[in-house]
C-alpha positions as CSV (number, residue, x, y, z in Angstrom):
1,X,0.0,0.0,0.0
2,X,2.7,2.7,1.0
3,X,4.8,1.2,-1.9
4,X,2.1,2.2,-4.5
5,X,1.4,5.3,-3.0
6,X,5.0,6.0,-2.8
7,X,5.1,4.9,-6.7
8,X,2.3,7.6,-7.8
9,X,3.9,10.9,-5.9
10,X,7.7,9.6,-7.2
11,X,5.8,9.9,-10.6
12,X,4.2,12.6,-11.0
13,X,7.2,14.4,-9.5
14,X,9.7,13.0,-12.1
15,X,7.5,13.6,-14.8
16,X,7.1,17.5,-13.5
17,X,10.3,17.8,-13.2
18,X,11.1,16.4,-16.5
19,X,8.2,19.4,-17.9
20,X,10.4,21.9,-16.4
21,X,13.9,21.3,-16.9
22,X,13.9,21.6,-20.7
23,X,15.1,24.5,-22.9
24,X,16.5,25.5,-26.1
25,X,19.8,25.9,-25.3
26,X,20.8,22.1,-25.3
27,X,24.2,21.8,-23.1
28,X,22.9,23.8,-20.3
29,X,19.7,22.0,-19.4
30,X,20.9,18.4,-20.5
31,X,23.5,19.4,-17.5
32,X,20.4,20.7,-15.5
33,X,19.1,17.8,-15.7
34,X,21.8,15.5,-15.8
35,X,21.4,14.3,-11.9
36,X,18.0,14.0,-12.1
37,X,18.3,11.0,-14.4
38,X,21.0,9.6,-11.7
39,X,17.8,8.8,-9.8
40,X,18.0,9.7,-6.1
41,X,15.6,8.9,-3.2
42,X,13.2,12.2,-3.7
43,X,12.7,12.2,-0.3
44,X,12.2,16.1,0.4
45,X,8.9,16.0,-2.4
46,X,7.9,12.8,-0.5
47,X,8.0,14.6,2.9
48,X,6.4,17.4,1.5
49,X,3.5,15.9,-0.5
50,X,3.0,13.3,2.7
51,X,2.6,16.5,4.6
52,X,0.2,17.9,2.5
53,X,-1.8,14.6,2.5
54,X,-1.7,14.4,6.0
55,X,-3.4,17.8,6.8
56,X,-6.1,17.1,3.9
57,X,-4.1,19.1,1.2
58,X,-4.5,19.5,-2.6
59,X,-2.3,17.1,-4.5
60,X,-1.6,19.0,-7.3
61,X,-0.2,21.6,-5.4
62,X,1.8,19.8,-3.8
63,X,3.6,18.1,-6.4
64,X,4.4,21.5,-7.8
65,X,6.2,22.4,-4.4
66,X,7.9,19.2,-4.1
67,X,9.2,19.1,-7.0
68,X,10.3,23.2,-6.4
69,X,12.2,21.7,-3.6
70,X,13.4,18.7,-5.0
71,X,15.2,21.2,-7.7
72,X,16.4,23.3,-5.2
73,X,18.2,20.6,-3.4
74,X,19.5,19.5,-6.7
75,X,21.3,22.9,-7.0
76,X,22.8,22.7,-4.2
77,X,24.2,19.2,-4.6
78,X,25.9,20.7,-8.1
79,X,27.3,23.3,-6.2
80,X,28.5,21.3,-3.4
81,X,30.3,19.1,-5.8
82,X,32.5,22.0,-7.0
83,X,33.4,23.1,-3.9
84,X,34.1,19.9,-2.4
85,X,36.1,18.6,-5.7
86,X,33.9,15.3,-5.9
87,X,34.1,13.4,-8.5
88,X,31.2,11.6,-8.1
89,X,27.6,11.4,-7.4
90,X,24.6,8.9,-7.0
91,X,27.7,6.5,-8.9
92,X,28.5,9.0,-11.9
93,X,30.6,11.7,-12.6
94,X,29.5,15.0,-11.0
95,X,28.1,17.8,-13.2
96,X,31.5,19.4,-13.3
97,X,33.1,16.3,-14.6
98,X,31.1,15.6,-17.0
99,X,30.7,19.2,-18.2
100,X,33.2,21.6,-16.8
101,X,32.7,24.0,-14.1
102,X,31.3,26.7,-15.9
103,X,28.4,24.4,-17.1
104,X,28.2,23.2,-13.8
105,X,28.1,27.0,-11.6
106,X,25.5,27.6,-14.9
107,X,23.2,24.8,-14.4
108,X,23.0,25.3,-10.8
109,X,21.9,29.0,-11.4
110,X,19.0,27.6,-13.8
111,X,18.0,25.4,-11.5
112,X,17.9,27.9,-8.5
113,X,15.5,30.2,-10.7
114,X,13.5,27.3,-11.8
115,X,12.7,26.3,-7.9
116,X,11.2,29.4,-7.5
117,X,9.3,29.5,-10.9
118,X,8.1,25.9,-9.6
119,X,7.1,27.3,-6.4
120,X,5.1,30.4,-7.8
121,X,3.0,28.1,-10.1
122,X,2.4,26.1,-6.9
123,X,1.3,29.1,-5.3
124,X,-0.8,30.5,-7.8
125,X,-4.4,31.3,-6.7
126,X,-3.4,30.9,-2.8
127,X,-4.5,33.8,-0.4
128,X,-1.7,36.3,-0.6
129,X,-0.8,35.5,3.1
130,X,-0.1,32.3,2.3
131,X,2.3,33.2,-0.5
132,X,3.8,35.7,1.5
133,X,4.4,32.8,4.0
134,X,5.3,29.8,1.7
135,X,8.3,32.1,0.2
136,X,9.6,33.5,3.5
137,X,10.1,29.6,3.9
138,X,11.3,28.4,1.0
139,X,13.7,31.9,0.9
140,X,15.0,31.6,4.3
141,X,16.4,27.7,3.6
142,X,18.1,29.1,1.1
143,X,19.8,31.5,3.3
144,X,20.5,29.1,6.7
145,X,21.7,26.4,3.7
146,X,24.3,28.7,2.8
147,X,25.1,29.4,6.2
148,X,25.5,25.6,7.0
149,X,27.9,25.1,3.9
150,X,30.2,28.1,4.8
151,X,30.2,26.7,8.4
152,X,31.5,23.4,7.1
153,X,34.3,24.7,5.4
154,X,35.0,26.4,7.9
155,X,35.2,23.5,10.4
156,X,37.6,22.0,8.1
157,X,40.4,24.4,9.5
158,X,39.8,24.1,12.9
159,X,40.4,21.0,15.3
160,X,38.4,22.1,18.0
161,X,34.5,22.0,17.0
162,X,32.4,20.6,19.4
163,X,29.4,18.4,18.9
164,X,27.1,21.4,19.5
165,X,28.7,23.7,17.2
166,X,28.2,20.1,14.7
167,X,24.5,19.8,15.0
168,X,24.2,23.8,14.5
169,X,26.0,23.3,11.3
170,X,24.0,20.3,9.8
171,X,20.5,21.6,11.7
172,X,21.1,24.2,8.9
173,X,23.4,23.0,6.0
174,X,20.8,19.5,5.7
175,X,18.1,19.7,8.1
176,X,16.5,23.0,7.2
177,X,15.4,21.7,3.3
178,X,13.7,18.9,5.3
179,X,12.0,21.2,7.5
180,X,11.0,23.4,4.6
181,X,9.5,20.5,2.9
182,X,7.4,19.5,6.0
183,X,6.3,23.0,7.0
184,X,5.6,24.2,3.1
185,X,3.7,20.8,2.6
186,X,1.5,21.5,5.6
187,X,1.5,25.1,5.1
188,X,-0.1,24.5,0.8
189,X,-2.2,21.4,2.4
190,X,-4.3,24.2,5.0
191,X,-2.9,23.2,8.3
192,X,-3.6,25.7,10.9
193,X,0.1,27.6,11.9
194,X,0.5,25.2,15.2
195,X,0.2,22.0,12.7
196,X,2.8,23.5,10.4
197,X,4.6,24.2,13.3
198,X,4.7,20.9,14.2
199,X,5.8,19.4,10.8
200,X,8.5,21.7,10.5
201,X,9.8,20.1,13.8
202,X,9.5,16.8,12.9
203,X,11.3,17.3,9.2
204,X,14.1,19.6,11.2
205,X,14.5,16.6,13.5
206,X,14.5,13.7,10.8
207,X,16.8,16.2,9.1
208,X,19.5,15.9,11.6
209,X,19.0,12.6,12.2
210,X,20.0,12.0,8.5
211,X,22.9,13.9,8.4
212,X,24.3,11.7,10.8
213,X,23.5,9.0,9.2
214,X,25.0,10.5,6.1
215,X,28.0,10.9,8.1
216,X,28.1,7.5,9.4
217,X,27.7,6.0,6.0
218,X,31.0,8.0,4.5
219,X,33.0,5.7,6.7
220,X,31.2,2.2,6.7
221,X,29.0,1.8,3.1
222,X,30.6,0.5,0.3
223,X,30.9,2.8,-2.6
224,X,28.6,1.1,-4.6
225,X,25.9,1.7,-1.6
226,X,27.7,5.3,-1.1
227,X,27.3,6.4,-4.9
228,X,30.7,8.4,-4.1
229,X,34.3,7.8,-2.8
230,X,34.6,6.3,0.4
231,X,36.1,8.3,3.2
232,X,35.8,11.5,0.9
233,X,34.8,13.1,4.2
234,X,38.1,12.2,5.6
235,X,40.2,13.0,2.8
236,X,38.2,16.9,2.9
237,X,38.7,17.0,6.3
238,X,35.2,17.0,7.2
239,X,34.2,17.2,11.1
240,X,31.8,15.0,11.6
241,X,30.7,13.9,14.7
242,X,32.2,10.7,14.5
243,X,35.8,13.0,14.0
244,X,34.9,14.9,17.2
245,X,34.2,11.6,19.4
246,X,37.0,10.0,18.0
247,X,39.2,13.4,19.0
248,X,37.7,13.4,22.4
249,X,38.3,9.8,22.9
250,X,41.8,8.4,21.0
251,X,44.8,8.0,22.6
252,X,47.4,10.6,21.8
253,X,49.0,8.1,19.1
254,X,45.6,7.7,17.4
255,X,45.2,11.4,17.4
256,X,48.0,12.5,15.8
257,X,47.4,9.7,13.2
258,X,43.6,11.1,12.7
259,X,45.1,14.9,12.6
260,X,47.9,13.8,9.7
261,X,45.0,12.1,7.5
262,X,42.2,14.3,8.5
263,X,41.9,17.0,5.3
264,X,44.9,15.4,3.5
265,X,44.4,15.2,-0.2
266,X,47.5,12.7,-1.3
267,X,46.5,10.3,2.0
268,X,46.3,6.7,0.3
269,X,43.4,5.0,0.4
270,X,45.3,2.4,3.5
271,X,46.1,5.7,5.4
272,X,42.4,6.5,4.8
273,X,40.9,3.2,5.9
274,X,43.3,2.8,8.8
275,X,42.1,6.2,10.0
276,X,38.5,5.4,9.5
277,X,39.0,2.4,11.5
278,X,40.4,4.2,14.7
279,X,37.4,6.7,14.3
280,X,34.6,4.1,14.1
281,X,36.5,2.1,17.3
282,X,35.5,5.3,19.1
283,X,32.5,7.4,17.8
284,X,30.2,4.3,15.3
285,X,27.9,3.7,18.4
286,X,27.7,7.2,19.8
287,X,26.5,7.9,16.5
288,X,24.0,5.6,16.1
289,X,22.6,6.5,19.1
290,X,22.4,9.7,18.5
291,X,21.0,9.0,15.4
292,X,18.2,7.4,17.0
293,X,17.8,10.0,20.1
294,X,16.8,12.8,16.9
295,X,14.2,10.1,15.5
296,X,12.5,9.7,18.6
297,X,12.0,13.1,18.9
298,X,10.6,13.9,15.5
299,X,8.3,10.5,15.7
300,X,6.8,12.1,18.9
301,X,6.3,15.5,17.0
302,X,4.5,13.7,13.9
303,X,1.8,11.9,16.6
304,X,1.4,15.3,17.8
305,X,-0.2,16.0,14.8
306,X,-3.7,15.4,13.9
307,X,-3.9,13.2,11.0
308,X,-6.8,14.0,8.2
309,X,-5.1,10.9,6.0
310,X,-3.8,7.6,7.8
311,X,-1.9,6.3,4.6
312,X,0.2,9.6,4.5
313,X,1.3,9.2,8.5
314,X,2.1,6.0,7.9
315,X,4.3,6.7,5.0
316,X,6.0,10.0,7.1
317,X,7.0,7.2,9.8
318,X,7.7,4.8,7.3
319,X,10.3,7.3,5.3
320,X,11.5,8.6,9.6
321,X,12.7,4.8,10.1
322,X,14.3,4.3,6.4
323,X,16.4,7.4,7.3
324,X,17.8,5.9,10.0
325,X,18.1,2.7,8.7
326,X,18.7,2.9,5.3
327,X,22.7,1.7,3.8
328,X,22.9,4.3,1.2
């Protein structure tokens, strides 16, 4: 049942975005577009439209604004390739591989406009206090997103961030586009402000919860499972919070042996693995659990909610629990 309903919203998002991402100017939206075709899990429209459902929303609607946000995430991921010199993504060559950087910064600046042409169609016919509203949201992400990104580059020249300084930075470089979903999917579906709220919360929670993950996954999936290069977190220096409870905890040896690898480009791939080894030894369970302590809380925050549409609760727990468990 949540497979089939799963199957319709994944559809009619593709085939929107598909509608949109087209032009005359061939190079620049085939690279647009190129990720899309990668596949990816969609799960910001999912979390949206689910919202919507739940409160008793219009679908069309809000396949338009899942889809808005689905091509504003894919923006960002071109952009973050760049800057993070991946090579690639979802198992292919990045955008910037495959068509140069230029392309690349290009196609992400189509595809930011495009999110908010998506969006305004979404919109369209809305009270104009609910526009107002559905942009201030969709606007802001974009801003605390950017914040997040600076803030992890930053953390890559510093040894001493601490784990709260760590959820800050993913609360807004991945959790705020899953917030955004939620709260723009109950916001379009009618909810009353303390429902959207609520959703907001729960996506910001599922959104940290993950990251982790995420993090996790860079230094224990395969690559095939990973789409990317394993213990490219490492290799950028990346402080994760398996890094800072691996810090905390190593011996002094194990330390210096993290430091030397941590953010070095021409570390082998044995230097790498060795130093993913000592950091799992001391962080992999922490993790988990802390994993799980932000998926509790954003369960308890969706049963807050007053459902309108069993099916799409049960598919908002069902995507909370995949994020957490999922291998890829």
């Amino acid at each position: 049942m949540i497979d089939s309903y799963f199957d319709e919203i994944l559809r009619d998002v593709n085939s929107t975005i598909a509608k949109y991402i087209q032009g005359d100017v061939k190079e620049l939206y085939e690279a647009s577009y190129y990720l899309f075709k990668a596949g990816g899990k969609r799960l910001r429209p999912l979390m949206l439209v689910c919202s919507s459902d739940l409160v008793g929303g219009d679908r069309k609607r809000a396949i338009l604004a899942g889809t808005a946000v689905e091509v504003l995430h894919t923006f960002t991921l071109i952009h973050d390739d760049i800057m993070d010199q991946d090579n690639l993504r979802r198992g292919m060559p990045t955008v910037h591989v495959k068509y140069g950087i230029p392309m690349a910064i290009l196609a992400g600046d189509l595809l930011h406009a495009k999110a908010f042409q998506i969006l305004n169609d979404a919109l369209a016919g809305l009270e104009s206090s609910k526009i107002t509203r559905a942009f201030q949201i969709f606007t802001e992400s974009i801003l605390i997103i950017s914040e997040g990104q600076a803030l992890d580059m930053q953390f890559e020249n510093r040894q001493d961030v601490t784990e709260g300084e760590y959820i800050d930075m993913i609360r807004r470089k991945t959790a705020k586009l899953f917030s955004a979903s939620t709260a723009l999917g109950a916001l379009i579906g009618g909810a009353k402000e303390e429902e959207v709220k609520k959703l907001e919360e729960f996506g910001l929670l599922i959104g940290i919860a993950f990251q982790i993950v995420d993090d996790i996954l860079g230094l224990t999936a395969n690559e095939e499972e990973l789409g990317k290069p394993l213990y490219s977190d490492i290799r950028e220096g990346k402080k994760t919070i398996l890094v800072i409870k691996a810090l905390e905890k190593a011996s002094e040896e194990e330390k210096r042996l993290i430091l030397k690898n941590l953010g070095n480009k021409s570390a082998s791939k044995e230097e790498l693995r060795d130093t993913a080894e000592i950091i799992k030894k001391y962080s992999l369970e922490y993790a988990y659990d802390l994993a799980n302590k932000y998926y509790t809380q954003a369960i308890d925050k969706l049963e807050s909610v007053e459902w309108k549409n069993e099916l799409a609760g049960k598919a908002l727990k069902y995507i909370a629990e995949f994020i957490v468990k999922r291998r890829k």
